[in-house]
FIGUVEX-392101 format. One record per residue: x, y, z of N, C-alpha, C in turn. Coordinates in steps of 0.1 Angstrom, whole numbers, padded with zeros to 4 digits. Example, Ala and Ser with C-alpha at 12.3 -4.5 7.8 and 13.67 -1.06 7.14 Angstrom:
// residues 2
[[0132, -0057, 0078], [0123, -0045, 0078], [0132, -0033, 0078]]
[[0128, -0022, 0071], [0137, -0011, 0071], [0129, 0000, 0079]]
***
This chain:
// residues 274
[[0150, -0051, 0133], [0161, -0042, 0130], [0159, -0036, 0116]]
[[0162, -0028, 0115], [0157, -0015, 0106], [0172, -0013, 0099]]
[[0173, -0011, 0082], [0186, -0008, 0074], [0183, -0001, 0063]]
[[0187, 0006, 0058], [0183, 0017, 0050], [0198, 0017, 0041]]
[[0194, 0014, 0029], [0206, 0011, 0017], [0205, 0024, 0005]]
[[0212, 0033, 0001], [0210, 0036, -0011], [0219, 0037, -0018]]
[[0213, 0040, -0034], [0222, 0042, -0041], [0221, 0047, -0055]]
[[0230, 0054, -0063], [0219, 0062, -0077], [0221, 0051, -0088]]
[[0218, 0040, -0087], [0216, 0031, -0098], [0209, 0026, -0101]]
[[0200, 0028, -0106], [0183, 0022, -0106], [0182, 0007, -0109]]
[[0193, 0003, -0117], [0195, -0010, -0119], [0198, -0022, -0105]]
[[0207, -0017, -0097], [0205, -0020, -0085], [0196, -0021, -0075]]
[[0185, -0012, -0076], [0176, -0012, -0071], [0163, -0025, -0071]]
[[0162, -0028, -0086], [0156, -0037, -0092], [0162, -0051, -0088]]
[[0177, -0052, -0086], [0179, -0061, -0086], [0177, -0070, -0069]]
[[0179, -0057, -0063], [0183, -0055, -0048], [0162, -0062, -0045]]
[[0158, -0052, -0047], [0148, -0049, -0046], [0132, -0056, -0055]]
[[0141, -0058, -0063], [0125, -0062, -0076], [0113, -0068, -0071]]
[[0120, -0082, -0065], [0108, -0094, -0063], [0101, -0084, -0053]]
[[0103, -0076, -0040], [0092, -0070, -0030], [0088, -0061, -0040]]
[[0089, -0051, -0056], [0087, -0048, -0058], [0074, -0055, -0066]]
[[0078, -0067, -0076], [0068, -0069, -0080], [0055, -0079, -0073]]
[[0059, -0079, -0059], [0050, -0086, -0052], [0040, -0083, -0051]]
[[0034, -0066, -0048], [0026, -0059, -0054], [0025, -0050, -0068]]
[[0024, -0055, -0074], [0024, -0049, -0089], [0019, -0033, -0093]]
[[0004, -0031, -0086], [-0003, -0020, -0087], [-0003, -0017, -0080]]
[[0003, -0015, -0070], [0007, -0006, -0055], [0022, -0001, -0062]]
[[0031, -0007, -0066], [0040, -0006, -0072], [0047, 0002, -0084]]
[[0034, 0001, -0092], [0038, 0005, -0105], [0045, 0016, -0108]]
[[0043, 0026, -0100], [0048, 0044, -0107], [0064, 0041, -0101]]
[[0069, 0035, -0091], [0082, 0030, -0090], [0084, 0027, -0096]]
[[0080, 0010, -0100], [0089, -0001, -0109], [0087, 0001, -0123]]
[[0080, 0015, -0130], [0083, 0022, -0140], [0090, 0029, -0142]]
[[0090, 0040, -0131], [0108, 0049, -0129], [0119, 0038, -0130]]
[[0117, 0033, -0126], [0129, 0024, -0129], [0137, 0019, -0136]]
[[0124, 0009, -0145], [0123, 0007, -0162], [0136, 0018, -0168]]
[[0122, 0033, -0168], [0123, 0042, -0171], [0142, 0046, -0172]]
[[0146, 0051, -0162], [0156, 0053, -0160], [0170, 0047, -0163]]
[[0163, 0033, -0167], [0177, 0023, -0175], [0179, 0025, -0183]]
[[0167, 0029, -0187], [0165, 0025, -0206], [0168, 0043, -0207]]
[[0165, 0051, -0205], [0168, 0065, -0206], [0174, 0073, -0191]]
[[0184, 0071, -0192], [0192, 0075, -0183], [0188, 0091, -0173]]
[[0187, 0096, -0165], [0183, 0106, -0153], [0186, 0110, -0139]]
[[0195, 0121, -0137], [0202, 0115, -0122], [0191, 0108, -0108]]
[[0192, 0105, -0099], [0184, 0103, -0093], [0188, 0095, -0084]]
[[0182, 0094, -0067], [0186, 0088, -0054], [0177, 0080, -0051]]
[[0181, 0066, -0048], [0172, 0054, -0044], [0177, 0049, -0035]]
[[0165, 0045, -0027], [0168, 0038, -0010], [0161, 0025, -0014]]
[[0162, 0017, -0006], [0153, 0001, -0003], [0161, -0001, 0009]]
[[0148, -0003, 0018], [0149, -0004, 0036], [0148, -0022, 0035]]
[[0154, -0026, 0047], [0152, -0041, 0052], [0144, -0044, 0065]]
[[0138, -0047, 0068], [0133, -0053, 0078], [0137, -0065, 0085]]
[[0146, -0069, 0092], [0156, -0078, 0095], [0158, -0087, 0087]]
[[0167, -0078, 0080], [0170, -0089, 0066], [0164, -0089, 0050]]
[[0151, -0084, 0055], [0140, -0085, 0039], [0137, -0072, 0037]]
[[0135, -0073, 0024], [0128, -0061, 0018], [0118, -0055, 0019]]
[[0113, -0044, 0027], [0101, -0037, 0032], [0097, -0024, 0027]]
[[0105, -0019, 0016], [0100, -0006, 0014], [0113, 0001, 0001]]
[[0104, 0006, -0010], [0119, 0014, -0015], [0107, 0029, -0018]]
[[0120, 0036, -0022], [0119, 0054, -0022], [0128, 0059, -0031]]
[[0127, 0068, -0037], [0134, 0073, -0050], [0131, 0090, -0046]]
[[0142, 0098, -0051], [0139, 0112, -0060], [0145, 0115, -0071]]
[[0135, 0117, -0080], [0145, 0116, -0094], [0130, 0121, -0103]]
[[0131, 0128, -0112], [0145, 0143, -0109], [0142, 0149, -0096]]
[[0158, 0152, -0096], [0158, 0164, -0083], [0147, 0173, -0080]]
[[0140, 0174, -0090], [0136, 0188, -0090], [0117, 0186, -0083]]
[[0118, 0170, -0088], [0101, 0167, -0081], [0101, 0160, -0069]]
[[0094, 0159, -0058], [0089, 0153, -0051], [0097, 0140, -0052]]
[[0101, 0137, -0035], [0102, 0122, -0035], [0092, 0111, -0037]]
[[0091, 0096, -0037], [0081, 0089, -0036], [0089, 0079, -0031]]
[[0078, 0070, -0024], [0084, 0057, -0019], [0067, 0044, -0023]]
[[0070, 0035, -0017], [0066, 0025, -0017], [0054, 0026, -0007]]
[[0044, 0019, 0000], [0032, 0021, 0014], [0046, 0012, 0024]]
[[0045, 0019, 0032], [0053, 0017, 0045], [0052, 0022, 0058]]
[[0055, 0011, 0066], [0056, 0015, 0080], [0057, 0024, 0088]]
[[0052, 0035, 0094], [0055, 0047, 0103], [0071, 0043, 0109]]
[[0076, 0032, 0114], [0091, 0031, 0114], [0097, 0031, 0102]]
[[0093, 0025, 0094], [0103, 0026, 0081], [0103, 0037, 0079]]
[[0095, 0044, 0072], [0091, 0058, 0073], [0107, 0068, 0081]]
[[0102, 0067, 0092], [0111, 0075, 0098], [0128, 0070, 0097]]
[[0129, 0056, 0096], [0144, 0053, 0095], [0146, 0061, 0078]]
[[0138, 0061, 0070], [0140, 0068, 0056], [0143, 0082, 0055]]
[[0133, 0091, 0062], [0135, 0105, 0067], [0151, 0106, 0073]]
[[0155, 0099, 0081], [0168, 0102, 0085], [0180, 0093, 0076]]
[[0176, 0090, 0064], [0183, 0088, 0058], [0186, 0100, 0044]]
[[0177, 0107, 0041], [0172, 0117, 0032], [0182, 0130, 0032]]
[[0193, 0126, 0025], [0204, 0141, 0029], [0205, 0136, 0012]]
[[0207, 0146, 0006], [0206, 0160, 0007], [0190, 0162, 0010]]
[[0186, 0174, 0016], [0166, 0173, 0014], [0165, 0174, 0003]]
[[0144, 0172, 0002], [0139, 0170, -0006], [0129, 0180, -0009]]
[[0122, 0183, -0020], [0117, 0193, -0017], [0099, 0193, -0015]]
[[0097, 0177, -0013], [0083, 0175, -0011], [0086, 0161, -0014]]
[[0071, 0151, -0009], [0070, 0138, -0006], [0057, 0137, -0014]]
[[0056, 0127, -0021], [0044, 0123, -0029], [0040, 0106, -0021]]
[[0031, 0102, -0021], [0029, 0088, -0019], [0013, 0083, -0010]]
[[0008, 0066, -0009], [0003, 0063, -0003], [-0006, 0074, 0008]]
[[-0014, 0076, 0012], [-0020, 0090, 0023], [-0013, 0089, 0034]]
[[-0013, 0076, 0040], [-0006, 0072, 0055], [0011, 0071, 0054]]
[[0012, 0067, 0040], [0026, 0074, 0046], [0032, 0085, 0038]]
[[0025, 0089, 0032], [0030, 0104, 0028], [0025, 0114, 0037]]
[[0015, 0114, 0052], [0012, 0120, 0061], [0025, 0113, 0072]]
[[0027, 0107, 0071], [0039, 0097, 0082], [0051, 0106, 0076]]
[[0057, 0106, 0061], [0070, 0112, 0061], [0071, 0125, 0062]]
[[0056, 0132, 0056], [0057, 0148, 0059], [0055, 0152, 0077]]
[[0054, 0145, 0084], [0054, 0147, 0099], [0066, 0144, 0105]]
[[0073, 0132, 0102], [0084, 0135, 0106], [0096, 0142, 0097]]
[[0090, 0145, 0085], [0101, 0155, 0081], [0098, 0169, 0087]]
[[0091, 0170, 0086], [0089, 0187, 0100], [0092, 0187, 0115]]
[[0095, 0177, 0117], [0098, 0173, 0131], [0110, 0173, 0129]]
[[0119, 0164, 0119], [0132, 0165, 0122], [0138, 0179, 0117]]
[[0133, 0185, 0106], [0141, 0194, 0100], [0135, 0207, 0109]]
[[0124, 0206, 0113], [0117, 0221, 0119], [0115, 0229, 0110]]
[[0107, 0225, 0094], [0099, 0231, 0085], [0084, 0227, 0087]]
[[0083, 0239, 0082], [0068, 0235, 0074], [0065, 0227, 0065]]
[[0056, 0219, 0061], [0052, 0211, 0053], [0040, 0216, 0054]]
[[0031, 0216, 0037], [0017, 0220, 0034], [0013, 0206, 0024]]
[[0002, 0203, 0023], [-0006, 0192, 0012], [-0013, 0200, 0004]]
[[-0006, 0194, -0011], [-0009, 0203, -0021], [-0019, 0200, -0026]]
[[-0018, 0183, -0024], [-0031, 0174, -0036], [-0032, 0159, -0035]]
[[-0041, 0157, -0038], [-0050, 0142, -0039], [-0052, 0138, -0044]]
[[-0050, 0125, -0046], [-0052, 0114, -0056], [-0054, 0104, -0053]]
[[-0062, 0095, -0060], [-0064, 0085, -0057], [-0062, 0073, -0067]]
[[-0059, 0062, -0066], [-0055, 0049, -0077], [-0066, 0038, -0077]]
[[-0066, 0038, -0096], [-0078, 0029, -0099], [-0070, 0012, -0099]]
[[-0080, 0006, -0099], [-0078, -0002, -0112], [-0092, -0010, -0115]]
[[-0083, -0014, -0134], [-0095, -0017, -0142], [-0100, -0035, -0135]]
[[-0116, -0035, -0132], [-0122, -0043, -0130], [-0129, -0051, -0144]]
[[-0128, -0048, -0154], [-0137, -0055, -0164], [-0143, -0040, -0171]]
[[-0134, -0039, -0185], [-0145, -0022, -0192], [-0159, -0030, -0195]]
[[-0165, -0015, -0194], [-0178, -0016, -0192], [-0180, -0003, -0209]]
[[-0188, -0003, -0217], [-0188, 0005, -0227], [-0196, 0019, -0218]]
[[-0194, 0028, -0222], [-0201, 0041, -0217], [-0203, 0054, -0227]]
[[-0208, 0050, -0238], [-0212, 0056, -0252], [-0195, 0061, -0256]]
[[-0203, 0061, -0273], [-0186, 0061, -0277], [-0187, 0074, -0287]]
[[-0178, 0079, -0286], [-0178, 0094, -0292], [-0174, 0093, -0310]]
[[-0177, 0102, -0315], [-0169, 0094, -0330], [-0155, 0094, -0335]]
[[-0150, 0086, -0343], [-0136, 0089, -0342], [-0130, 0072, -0339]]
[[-0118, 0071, -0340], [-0108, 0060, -0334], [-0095, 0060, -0329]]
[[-0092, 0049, -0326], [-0083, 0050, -0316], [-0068, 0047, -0325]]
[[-0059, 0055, -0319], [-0041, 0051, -0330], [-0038, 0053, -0322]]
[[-0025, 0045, -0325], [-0010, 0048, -0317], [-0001, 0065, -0323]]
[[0005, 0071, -0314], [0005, 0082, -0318], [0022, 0081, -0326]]
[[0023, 0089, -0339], [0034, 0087, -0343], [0045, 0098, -0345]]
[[0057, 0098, -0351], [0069, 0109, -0346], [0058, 0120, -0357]]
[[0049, 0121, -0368], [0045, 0139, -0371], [0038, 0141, -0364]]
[[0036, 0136, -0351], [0022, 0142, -0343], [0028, 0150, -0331]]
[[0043, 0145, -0333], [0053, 0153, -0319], [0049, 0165, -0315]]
[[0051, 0173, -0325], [0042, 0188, -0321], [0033, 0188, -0314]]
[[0016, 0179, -0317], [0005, 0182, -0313], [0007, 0175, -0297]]
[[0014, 0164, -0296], [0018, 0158, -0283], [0021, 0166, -0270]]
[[0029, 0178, -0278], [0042, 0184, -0266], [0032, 0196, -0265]]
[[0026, 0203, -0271], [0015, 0215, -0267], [0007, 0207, -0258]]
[[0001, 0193, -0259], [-0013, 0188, -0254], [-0002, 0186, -0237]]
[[0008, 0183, -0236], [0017, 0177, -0221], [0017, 0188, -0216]]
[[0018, 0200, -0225], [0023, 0215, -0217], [0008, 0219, -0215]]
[[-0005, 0217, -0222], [-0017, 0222, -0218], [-0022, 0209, -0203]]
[[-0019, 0197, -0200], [-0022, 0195, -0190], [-0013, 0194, -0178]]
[[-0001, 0199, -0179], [0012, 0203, -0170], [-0001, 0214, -0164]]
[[-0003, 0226, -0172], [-0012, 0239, -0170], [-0021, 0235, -0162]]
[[-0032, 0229, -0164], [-0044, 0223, -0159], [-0045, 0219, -0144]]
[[-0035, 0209, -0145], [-0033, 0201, -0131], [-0019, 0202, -0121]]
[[-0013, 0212, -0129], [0001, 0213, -0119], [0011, 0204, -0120]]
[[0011, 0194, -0129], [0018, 0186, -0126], [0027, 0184, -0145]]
[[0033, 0201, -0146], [0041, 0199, -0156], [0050, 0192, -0157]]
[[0059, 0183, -0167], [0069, 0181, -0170], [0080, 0196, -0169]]
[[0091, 0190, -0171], [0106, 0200, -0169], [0105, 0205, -0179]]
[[0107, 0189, -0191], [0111, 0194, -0206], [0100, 0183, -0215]]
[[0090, 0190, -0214], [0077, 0181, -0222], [0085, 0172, -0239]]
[[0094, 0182, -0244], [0103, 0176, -0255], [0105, 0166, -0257]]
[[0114, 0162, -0241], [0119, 0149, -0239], [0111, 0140, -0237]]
[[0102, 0146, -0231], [0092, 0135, -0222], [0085, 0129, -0235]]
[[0080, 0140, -0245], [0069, 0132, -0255], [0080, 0120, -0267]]
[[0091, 0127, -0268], [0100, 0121, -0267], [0101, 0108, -0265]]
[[0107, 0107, -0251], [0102, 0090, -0246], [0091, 0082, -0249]]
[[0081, 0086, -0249], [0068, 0083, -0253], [0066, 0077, -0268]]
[[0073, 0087, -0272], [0074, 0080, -0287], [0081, 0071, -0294]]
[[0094, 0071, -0282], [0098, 0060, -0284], [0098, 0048, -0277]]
[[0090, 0048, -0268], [0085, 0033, -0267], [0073, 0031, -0272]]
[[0068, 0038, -0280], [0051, 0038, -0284], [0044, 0034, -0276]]
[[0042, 0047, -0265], [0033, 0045, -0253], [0020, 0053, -0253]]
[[0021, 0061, -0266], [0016, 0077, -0269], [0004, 0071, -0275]]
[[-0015, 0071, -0271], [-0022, 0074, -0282], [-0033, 0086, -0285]]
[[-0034, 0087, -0296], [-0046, 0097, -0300], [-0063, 0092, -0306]]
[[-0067, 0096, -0298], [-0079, 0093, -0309], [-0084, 0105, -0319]]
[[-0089, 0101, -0331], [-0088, 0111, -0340], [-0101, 0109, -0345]]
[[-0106, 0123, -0347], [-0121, 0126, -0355], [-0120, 0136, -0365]]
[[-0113, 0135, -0376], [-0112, 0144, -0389], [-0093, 0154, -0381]]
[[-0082, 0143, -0376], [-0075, 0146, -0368], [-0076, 0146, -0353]]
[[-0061, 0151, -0347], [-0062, 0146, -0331], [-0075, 0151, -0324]]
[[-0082, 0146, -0315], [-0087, 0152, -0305], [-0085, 0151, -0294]]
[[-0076, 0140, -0285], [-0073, 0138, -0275], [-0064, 0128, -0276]]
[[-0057, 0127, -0264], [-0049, 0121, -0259], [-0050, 0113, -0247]]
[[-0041, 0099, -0250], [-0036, 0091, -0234], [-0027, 0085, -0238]]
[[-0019, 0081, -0227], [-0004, 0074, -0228], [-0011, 0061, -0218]]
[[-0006, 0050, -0223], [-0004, 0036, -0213], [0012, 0035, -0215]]
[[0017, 0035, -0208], [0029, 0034, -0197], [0034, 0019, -0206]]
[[0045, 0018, -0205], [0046, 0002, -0206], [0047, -0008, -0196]]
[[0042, -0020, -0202], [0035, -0029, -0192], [0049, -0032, -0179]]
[[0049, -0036, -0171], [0056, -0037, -0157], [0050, -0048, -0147]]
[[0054, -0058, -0146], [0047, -0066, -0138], [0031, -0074, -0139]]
[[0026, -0070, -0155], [0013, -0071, -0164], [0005, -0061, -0162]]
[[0014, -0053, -0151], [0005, -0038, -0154], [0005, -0028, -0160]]
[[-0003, -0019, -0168], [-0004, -0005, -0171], [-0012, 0000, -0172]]
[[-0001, 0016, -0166], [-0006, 0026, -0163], [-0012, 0038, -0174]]
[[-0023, 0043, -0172], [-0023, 0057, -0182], [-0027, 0065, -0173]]
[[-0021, 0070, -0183], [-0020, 0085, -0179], [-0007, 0088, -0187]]
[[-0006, 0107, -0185], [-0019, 0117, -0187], [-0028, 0112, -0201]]
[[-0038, 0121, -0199], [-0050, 0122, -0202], [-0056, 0135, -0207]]
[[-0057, 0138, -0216], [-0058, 0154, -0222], [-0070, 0157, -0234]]
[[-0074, 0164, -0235], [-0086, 0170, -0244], [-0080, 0184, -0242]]
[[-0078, 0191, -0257], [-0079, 0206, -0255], [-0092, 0214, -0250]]
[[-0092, 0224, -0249], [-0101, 0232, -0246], [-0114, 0229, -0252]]
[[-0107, 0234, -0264], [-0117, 0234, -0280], [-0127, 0224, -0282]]
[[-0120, 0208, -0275], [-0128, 0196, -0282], [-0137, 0195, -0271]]
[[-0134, 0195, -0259], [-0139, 0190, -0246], [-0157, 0193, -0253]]
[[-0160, 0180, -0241], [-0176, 0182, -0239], [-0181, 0171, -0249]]
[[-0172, 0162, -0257], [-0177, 0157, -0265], [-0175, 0142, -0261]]
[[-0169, 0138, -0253], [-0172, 0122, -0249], [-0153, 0120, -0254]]
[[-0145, 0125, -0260], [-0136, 0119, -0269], [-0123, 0113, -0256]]
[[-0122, 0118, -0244], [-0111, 0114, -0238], [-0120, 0102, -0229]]
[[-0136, 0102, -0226], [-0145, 0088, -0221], [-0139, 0076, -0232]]
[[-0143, 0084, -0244], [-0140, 0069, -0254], [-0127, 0067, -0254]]
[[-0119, 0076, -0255], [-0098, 0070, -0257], [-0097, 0060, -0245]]
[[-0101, 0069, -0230], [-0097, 0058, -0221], [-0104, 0047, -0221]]
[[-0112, 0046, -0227], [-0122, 0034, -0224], [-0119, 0019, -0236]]
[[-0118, 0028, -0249], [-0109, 0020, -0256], [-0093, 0012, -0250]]
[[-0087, 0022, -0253], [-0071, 0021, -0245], [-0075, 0010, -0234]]
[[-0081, 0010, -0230], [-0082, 0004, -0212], [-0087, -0013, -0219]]
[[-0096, -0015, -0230], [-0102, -0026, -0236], [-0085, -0033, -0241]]
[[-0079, -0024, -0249], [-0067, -0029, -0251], [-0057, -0033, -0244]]
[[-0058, -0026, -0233], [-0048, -0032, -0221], [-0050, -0046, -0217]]
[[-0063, -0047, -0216], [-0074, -0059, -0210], [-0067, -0071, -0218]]
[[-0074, -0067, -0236], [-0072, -0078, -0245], [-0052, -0080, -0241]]
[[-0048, -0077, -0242], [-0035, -0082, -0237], [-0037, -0090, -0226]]
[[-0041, -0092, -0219], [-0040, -0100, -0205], [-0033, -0093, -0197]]
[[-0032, -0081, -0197], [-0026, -0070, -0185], [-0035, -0063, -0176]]
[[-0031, -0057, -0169], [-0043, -0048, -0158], [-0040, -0035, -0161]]
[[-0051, -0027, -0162], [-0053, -0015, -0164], [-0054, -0005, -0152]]
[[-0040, 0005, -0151], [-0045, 0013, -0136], [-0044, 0029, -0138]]
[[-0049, 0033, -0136], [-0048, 0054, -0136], [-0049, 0057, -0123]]
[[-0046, 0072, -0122], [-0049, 0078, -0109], [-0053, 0087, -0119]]
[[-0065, 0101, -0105], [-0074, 0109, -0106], [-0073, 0117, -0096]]
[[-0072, 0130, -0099], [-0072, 0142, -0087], [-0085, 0139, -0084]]
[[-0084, 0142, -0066], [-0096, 0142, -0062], [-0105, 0147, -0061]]
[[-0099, 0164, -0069], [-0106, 0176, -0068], [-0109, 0178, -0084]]
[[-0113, 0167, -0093], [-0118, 0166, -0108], [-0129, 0153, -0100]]
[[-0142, 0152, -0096], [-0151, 0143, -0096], [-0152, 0138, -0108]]
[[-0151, 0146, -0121], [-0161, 0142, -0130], [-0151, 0131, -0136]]
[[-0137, 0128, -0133], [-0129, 0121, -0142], [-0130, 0108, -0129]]
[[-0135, 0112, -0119], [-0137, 0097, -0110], [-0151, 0091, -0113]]
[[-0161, 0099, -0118], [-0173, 0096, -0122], [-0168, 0083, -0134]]
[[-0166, 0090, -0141], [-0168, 0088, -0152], [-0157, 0075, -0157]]
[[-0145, 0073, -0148], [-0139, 0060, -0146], [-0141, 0051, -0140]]
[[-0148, 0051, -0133], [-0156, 0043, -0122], [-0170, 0038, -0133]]
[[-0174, 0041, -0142], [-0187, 0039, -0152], [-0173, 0033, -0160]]
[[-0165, 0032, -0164], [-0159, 0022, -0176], [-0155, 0012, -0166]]
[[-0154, 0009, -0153], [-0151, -0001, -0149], [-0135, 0002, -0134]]
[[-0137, 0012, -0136], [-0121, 0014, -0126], [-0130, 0014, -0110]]
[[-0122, 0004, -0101], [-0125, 0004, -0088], [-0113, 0011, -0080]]
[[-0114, 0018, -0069], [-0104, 0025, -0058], [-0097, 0014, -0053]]
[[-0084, 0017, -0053], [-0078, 0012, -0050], [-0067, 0015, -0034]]
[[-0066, 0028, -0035], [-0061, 0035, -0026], [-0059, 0048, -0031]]
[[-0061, 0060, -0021], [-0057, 0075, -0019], [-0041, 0079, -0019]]
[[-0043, 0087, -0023], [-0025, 0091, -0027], [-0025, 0112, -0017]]
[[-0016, 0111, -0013], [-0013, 0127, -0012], [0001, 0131, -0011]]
[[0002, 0144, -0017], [0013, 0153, -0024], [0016, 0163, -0013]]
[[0028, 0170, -0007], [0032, 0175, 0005], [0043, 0183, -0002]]
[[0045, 0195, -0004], [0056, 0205, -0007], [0062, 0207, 0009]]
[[0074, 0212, 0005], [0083, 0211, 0022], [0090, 0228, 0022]]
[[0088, 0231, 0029], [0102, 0245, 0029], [0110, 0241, 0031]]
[[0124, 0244, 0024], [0137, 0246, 0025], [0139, 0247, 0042]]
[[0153, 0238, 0037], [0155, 0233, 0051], [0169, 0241, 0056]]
[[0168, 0253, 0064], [0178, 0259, 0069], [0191, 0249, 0068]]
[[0200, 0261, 0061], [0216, 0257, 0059], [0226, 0262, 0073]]
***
């Protein structure tokens, strides 16, 4: 028997929900970070967690309104008890491949839209860094006079890869205030990466940014590669995801030590007749 609970309190969620969440930690993380996220900096946003007679089998979030839902890896039934729980619609589904192909199928089946796949990704994680030449320069935590260079570099890889922020402001914002933000610097910034904060001994980085100007020089190979040593030396796990249509950033993570972990795909929806 199949139950579908929601509610917009993210704190609930965690509480309702945490231990299946941190049962898998790295399957988990871009949730049980929204989450974090949303307590500590408040954001409207709708959260389910499904039961499986009785237990916890799956949670799902949209928040902000304005992006893509996401959920948890789940069952073609769960799946669909979710879909019919999904009022108001949404305007695309991010997640897992099998079930972000499972919710965009039966969300065109129930609603009688189209649904298209926008993009691919796939999820690392860090097996042991491996050094892979090191560019010149070092690695810092990024601090509040670098805000400026932060919020152009968010809005130049929003550009790049589609996947802007609303209000980069806020966002670098956040970042700076949990000191999640770093730069590495060679006579000033040259690049950028954020590790997420830790969640279940995981973190995540991402984004990932080099301007135009610097590219070609090794400087975002060494940030991540650094950053990723640091995650390590903490006794945490290091995980990213990678468009699947950038080889060179799966090459080239895969040479510091990142193994596949699972494929991710992204699904925009048409509006769902009123």
């Amino acid at each position: 028997m199949i139950e579908v609970r929601t509610t917009d309190d993210p704190a609930e969620v965690l509480g309702e929900a945490g231990a299946f969440l941190l049962s898998r930690p790295v399957e988990h993380n871009v949730i049980l970070s929204i989450l974090h996220s949303r307590i500590s900096h408040p954001e409207a946003g709708r959260y389910w967690w499904l039961l499986d007679h009785g237990s916890v089998a799956g949670v799902a979030m949209h928040t902000p309104f304005s992006f893509s839902a996401t959920a948890t890896p789940m069952s073609p039934e769960l799946v669909r008890a979710l879909v019919a729980a999904t009022d108001p619609p949404v305007p695309g589904f991010i997640g897992e491949a099998a079930t972000a192909a499972a919710y965009a199928g039966a969300w065109a089946q129930r609603h009688r839209v189209p649904v298209v796949p926008t993009d691919g990704e796939r999820l690392f994680r860090l097996r042991g860094a491996r050094e892979v030449g090191r560019a010149p320069g070092a690695l810092r935590p990024a601090a509040p006079g670098d805000r400026s260079v932060l919020i152009a570099w968010l809005d130049g890889f929003g550009a790049d890869t589609g996947h802007a922020p609303e209000d980069s402001d806020v966002v670098v914002d956040r970042y700076l205030d949990e000191h999640s933000a770093w730069l590495w610097i060679d006579e000033g910034p040259v690049a950028m990466a954020r590790a997420a904060p830790v969640v279940g001994g995981v973190a995540r980085i991402g984004p990932v940014y080099t301007p135009p100007e610097r590219r070609g020089k090794g400087y975002a190979t060494t940030c991540v590669e650094q950053l990723s040593r640091h995650i390590e030396e903490g006794e945490h796990v290091a995980i990213l995801y990678t468009q699947l249509t950038n080889p060179t950033s799966n090459a080239i993570y895969a040479r510091i030590g990142y193994e596949p972990v699972l494929e991710v795909l992204r699904y925009e929806f048409e509006p769902v007749p009123t």
